[in-house]
C-alpha positions in Angstrom: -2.5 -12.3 -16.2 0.6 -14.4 -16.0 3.2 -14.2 -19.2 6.3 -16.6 -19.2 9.3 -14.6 -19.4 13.3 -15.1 -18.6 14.1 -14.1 -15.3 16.6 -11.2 -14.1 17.4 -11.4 -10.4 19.9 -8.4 -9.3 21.5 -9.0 -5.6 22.3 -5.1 -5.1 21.3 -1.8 -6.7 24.6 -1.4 -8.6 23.4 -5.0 -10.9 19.8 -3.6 -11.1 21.1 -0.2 -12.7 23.6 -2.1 -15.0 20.5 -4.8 -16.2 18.3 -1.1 -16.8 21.0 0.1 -18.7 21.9 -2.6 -20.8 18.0 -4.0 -21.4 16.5 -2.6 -25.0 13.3 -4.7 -24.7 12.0 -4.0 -21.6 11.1 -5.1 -18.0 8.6 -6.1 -16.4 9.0 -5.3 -12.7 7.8 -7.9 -10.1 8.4 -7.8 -5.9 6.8 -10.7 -3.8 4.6 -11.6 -6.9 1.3 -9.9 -6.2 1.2 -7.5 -8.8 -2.4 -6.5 -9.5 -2.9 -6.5 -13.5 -4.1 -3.5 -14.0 -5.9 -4.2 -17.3 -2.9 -3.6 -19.9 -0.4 -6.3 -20.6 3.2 -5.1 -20.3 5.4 -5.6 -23.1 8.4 -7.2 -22.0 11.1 -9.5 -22.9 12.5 -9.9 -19.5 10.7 -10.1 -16.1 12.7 -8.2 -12.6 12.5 -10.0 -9.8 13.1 -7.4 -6.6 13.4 -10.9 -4.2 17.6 -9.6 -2.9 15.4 -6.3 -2.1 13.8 -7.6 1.1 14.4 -7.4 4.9 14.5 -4.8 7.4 17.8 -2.5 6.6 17.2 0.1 9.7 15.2 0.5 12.5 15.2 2.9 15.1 11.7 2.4 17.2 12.1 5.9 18.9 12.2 7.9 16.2 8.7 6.2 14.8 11.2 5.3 11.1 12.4 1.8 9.6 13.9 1.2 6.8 13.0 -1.6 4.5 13.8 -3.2 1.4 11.5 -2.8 -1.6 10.5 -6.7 -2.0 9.6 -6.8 2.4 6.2 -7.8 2.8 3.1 -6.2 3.9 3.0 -9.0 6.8 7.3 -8.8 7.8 6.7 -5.4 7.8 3.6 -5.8 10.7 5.6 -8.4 12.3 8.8 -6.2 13.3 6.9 -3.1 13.9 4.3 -4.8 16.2 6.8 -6.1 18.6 8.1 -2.8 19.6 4.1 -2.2 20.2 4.4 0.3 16.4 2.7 -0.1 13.3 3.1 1.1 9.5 -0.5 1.3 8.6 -0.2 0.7 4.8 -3.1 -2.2 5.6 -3.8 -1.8 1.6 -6.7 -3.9 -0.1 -5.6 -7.3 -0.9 -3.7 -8.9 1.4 -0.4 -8.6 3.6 1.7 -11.3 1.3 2.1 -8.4 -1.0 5.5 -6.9 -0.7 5.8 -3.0 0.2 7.6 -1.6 -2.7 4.7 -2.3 -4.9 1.8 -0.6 -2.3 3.9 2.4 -2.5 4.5 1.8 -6.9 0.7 1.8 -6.9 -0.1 3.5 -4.3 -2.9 1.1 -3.1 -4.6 2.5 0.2 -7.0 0.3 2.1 -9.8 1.0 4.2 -8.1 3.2 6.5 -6.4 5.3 4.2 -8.7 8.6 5.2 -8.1 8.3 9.4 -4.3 6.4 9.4 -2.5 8.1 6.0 -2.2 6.8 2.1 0.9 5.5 0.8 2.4 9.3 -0.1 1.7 10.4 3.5 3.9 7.0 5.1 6.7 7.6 2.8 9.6 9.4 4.0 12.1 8.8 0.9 13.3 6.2 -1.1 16.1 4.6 -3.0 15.1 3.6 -6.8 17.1 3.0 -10.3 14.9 5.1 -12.5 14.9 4.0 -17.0 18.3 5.2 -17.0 20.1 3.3 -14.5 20.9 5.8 -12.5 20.6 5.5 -8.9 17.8 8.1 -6.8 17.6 8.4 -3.5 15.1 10.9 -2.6 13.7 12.4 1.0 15.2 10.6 3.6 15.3 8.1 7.0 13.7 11.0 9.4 10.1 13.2 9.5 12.8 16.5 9.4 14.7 15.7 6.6 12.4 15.8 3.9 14.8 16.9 1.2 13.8 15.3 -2.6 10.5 15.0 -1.0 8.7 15.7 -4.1 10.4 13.1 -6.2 9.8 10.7 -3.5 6.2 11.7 -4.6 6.4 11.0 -8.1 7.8 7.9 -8.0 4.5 6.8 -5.6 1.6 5.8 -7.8 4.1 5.7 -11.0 3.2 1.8 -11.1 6.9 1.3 -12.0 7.0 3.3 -15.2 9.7 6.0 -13.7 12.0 3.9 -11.6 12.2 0.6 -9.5 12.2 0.9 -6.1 14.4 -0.7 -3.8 14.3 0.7 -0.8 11.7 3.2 1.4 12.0 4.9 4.5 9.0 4.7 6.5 6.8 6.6 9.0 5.5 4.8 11.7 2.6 5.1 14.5 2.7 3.9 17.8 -0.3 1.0 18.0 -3.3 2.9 19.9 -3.8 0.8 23.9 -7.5 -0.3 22.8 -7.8 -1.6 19.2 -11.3 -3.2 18.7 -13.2 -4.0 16.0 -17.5 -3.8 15.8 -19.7 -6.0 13.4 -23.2 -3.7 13.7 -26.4 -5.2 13.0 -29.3 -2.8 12.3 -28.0 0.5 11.7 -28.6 2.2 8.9 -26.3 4.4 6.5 -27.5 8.0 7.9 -26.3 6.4 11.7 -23.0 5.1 11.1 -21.8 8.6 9.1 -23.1 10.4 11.9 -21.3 8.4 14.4 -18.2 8.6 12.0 -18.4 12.6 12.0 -18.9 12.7 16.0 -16.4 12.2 19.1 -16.1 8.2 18.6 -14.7 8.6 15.0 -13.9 5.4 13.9 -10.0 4.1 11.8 -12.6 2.8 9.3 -16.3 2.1 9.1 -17.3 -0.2 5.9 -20.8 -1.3 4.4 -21.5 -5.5 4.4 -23.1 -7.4 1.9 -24.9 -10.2 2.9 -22.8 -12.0 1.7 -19.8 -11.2 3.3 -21.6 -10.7 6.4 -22.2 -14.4 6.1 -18.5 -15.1 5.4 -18.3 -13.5 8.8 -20.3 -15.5 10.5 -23.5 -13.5 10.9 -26.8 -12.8 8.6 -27.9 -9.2 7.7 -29.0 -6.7 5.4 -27.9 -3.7 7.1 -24.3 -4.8 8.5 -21.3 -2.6 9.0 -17.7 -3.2 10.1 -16.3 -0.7 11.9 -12.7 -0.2 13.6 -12.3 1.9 16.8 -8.9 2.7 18.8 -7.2 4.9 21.4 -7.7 4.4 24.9 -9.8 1.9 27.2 -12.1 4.5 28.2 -12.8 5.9 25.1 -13.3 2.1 23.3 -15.5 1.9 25.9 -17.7 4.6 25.3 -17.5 4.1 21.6 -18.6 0.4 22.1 -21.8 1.9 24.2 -22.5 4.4 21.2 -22.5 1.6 18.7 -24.5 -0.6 21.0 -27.3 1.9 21.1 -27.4 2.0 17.2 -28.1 -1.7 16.6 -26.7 -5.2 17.6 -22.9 -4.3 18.4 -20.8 -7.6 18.3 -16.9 -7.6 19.0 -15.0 -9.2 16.0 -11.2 -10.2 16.0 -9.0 -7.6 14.2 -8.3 -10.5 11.2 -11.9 -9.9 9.6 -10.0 -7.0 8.3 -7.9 -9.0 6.1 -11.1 -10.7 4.5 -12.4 -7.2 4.2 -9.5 -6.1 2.7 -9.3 -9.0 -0.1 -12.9 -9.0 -0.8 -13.9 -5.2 -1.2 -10.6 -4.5 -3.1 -11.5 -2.1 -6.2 -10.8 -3.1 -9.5 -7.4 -1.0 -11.2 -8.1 -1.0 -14.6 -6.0 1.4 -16.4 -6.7 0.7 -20.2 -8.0 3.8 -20.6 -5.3 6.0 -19.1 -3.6 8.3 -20.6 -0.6 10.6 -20.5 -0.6 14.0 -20.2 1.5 16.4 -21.6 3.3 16.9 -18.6 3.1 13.2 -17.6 4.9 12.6 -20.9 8.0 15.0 -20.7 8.3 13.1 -17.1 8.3 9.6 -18.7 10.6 10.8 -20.8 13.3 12.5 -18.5 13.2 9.5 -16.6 12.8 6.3 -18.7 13.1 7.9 -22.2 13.7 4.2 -24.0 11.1 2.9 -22.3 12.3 -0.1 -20.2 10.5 -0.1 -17.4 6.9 -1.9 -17.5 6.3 -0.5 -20.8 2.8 -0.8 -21.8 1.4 -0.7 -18.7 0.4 2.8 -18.4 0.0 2.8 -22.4 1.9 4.9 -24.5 4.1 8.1 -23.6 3.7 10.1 -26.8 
């Protein structure tokens, strides 16, 4: 749902506390524009723009940690990491045009969530100006130093209602040798769990419609996608397990991405509510409430 609003557009964190601090009306926070509308309308006079946010600030590929600005996308973020043969495996549903600092906000996880981390488990701190301009940073740049790691926490998921987010230290994983991806043909439900819970566990194994089985070029009522990786020989034997379960037919990695924009869940949040605890959170943080107010309904 798109609302016309004037535009903010801070260059650095001191002019993005100063806007929170002065703004009585409230803000509606947007990074590379894909926010996902989450079934209430926010109820604000100005709209954020995080786009100064953006761009790789550190990155230091032997210690598995980069550093990006909140407004980086999904697909920047692939882009540096997969040159130095390391990825950050956010890979949330949608697509990789969205920017970083909102995956973490709403803490969207994707089909690999359960074998490569969610959002809380990838971030290693942050930097964020929470309702009352001042400015957080929280955790840090390295998997040691994990002090204010709990506020790093609660800020993930908040959907912008605590703080804006400008920056977020990241943990990364080095990109397995073998990375292959399956479309299976005949297997049914029962088979593909009990090749997910044996020795060729896959990064992600997810049910076709016909439909989308058609998108990707094939025709079945029983399809699968699956995602194995680690090393050639044990691709290799995972590729003969599959094989013996039903047609077993190599797709490239990118029929992820239609995966990931066509199976995406619906976020409705009309009928959210704070708790008490929530409340006295909301309130210590962003007690005029400024920041995407509305969104989450209510504090009382």
């Amino acid at each position: 749902m798109s609302i016309s609003r004037p535009t903010l557009r801070p260059h650095h964190v001191d002019e993005l506390a100063a806007i929170i601090r002065e703004n009585a009306d409230g803000l509606r926070v947007r990074g590379a524009g894909g926010w996902m509308y989450a079934g209430q309308p926010v109820r604000a006079s100005h709209e954020l723009h995080l786009d100064a946010f953006s761009g790789v600030r550190s990155y230091t590929p032997g210690d598995l940690t980069i550093s990006v600005g909140a407004a980086t996308t999904l697909a920047e973020l692939d882009a540096c990491t997969r040159a130095q043969g390391q990825w950050c495996p956010l890979l949330a549903w949608g697509d990789d045009s969205g920017s970083v600092g909102a995956t973490i906000a709403t803490a969207t996880s994707g089909p690999f969530a359960d074998s490569l981390g969610r959002p809380r488990d990838l971030v290693l701190g942050l930097e964020c100006v929470d309702g009352r301009g001042r400015v957080i940073r929280a955790g840090g740049r390295v998997v040691k130093n994990v002090a204010g790691f709990d506020l790093t926490r609660l800020v993930t998921g908040s959907w912008g209602t605590l703080a804006v987010i400008t920056e977020l230290h990241l943990r990364l994983r080095a990109r397995p040798v073998a990375d292959r991806t399956y479309y299976i043909d005949g297997a049914s439900a029962e088979q593909i769990r009990a090749f997910a819970r044996g020795a060729f566990a896959p990064l992600a194994a997810v049910p076709l419609s016909g439909e989308l089985a058609r998108t990707l070029g094939h025709s079945s009522h029983a399809a699968w996608l699956l995602r194995v990786a680690g090393n050639p020989a044990f691709v290799g034997a995972a590729q003969t397990a599959l094989a013996s379960l039903g047609a077993c037919v190599e797709m490239p990695e990118s029929a992820w991405g239609l995966v990931r924009r066509e199976l995406a869940p619906a976020t409705p949040l009309a009928g959210w509510q704070w708790s008490p605890l929530a409340a006295r959170v909301k309130r210590a943080f962003d007690p005029r409430d400024v920041l995407n107010p509305g969104l989450l309904g209510t504090a009382a």
